[in-house]
C-alpha positions in Angstrom: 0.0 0.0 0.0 0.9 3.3 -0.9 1.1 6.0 1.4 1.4 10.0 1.6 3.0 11.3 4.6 2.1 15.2 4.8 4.1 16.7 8.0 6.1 19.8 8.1 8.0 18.6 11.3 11.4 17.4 9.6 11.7 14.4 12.7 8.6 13.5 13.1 8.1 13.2 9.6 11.4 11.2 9.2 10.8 9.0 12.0 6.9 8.0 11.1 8.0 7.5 7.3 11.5 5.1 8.3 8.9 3.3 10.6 5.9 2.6 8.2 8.8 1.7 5.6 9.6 -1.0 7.8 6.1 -2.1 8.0 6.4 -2.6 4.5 4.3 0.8 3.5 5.4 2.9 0.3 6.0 6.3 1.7 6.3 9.4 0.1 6.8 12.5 2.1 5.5 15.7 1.6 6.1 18.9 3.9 3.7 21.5 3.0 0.2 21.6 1.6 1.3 22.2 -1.8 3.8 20.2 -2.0 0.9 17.4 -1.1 -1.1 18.1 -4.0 1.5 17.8 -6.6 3.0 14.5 -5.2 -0.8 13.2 -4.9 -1.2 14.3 -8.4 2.1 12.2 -9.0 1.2 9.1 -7.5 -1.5 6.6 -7.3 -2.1 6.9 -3.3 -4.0 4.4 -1.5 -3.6 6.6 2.1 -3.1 10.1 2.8 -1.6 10.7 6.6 -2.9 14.9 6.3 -1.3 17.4 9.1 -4.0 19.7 9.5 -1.7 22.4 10.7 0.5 23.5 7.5 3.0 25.7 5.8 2.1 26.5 2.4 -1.4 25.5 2.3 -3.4 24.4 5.4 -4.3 20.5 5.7 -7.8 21.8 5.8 -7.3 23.5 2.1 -5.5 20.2 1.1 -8.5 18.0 2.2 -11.3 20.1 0.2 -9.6 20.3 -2.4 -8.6 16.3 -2.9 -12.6 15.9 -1.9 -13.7 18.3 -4.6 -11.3 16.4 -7.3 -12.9 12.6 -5.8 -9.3 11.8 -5.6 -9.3 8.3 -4.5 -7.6 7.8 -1.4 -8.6 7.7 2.1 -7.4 10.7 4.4 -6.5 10.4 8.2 -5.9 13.8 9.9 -3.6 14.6 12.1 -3.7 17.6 14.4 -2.4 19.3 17.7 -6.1 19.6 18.3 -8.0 17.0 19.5 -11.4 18.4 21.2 -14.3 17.3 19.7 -15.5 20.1 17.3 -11.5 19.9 16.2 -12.8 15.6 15.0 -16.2 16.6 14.2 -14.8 19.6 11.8 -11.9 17.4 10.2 -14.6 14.3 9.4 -16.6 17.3 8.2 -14.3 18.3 5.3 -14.3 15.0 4.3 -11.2 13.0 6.1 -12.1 9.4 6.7 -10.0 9.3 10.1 -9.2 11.5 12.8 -6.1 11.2 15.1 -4.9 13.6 17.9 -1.3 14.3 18.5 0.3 13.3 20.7 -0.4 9.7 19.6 0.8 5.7 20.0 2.7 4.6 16.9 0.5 0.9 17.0 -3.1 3.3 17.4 -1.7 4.9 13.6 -0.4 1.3 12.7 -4.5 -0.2 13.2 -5.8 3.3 12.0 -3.8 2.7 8.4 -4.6 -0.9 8.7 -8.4 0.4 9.0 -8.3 2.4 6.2 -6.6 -0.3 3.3 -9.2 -2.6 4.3 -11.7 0.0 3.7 -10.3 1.6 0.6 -9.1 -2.1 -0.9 -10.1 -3.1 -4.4 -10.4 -6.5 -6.0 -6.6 -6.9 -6.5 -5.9 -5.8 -3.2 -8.0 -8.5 -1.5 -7.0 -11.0 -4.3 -4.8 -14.6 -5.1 -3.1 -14.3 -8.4 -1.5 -17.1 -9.8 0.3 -18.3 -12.4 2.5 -21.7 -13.5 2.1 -22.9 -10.0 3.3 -19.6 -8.7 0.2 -18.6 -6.1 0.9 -14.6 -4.2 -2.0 -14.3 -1.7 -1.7 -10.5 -1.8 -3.4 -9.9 1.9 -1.6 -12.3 4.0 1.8 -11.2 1.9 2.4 -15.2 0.8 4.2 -16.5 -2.2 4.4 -20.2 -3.0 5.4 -22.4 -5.9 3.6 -25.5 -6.4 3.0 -25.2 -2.2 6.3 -24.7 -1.5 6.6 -21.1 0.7 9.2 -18.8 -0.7 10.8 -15.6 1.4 10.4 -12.5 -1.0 11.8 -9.0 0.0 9.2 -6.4 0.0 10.7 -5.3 -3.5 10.2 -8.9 -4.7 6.7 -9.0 -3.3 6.0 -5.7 -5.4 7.4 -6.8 -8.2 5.7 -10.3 -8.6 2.2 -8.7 -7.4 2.3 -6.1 -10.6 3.6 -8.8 -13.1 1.2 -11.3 -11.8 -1.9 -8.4 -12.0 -0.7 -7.2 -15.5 -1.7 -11.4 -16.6 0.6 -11.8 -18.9 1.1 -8.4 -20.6 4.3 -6.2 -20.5 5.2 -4.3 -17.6 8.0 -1.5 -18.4 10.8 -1.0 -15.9 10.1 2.6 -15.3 6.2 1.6 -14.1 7.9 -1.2 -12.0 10.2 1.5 -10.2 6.8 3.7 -10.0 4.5 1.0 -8.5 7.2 -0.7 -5.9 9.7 1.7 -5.4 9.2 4.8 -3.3 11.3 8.0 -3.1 14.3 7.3 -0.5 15.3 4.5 -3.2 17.6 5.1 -6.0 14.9 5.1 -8.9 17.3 3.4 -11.5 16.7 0.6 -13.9 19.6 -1.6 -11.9 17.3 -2.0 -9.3 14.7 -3.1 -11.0 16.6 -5.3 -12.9 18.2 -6.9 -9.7 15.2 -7.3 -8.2 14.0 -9.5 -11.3 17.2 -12.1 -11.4 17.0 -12.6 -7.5 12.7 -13.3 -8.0 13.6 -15.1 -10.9 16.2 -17.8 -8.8 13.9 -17.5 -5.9 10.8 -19.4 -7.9 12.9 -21.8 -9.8 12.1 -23.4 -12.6 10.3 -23.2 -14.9 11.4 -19.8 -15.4 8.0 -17.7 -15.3 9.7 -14.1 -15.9 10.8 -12.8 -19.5 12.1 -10.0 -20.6 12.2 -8.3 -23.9 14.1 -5.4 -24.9 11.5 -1.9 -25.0 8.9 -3.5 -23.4 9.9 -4.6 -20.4 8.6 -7.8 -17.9 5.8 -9.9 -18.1 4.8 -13.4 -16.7 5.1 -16.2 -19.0 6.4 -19.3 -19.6 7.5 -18.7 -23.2 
């Protein structure tokens, strides 16, 4: 799952996005309100984690605006203020979640949790498989022919958007845009890397091909 991480205070910000990294969470990071705009115009967002209180533009202006465009993704607000009005007004301008500062890192965990489940689409609930190769996409589980295999998170990312693209070509530059978020060098090598370790991770037969200009797909010729 993708996320958006709008917080103009530099530790906090740096702290919350290291942490959700390691909970396996694409993060991008945003600092002001109009910063959050272009990145969400950037990026296909599954979560936005809005400060209400911003440089720039205020989180407030952020969230009517996304509302007003339907942009997809769930919001959860942040804020210094946590009376009730300060909830009542936040869910009013169309956040899906509310969270006070100060709060417990595991409360935002469930909170995120919460909202995938809620925002989730048919290929985020689904199996895909292919030549014995089954990736429960939920319960983050790859086997081959039953056996479990240990994927990175890149690996998992990569094998999910080959598997969901059923067959047809998936470029290296929408690989890098679909698993690979912005602390990462955004390079072909890595992509490419990523590929030969999957590729000796599932065995044979070989299930990934390549061809030059178009990229990856699944196949078994």
């Amino acid at each position: 799952m993708r996320l958006l991480l709008v917080e103009d205070e530099a530790d906090l910000a740096d702290t919350l996005a290291d942490g959700l990294r390691r909970e396996g969470y694409l993060v991008d990071v945003a600092r002001d309100g109009a910063s959050a705009l272009t990145a969400a115009a950037s990026n296909d967002v599954d979560v936005i984690v809005l400060d209400r209180d911003l440089p720039v533009l205020s989180g407030d202006a952020v969230c009517r605006t996304l509302v007003a465009q339907e942009y997809p993704a769930r919001i959860l607000m942040l804020t210094a203020a946590g009376t009730l009005n300060d909830r009542v007004e936040g869910l009013d301008l169309g956040a899906d979640d509310y969270l006070a500062k100060p709060f417990a890192y595991v409360e935002l965990l469930a909170r995120l949790r919460a909202l995938g489940r809620r925002g989730q689409s048919g290929r985020a609930t689904a199996v895909l498989e292919f030549a014995g190769v089954r990736l429960d996409v939920g319960r983050r589980i790859v086997e081959r022919d039953g056996t479990p295999i240990r994927l990175t998170l890149k690996e998992f990312g990569v094998l999910e958007t080959l598997l969901a693209a059923e067959g047809g070509y998936v470029s290296a530059d929408d690989l890098l845009d679909e698993v690979w978020d912005e602390p990462y060098e955004r390079t072909r090598g890595v992509v490419k890397i990523a590929v030969h370790t999957l590729r000796r991770k599932l065995g044979s037969p070989e299930v990934i091909r390549s061809a030059a200009g178009h990229g990856y797909r699944v196949g078994t010729s």
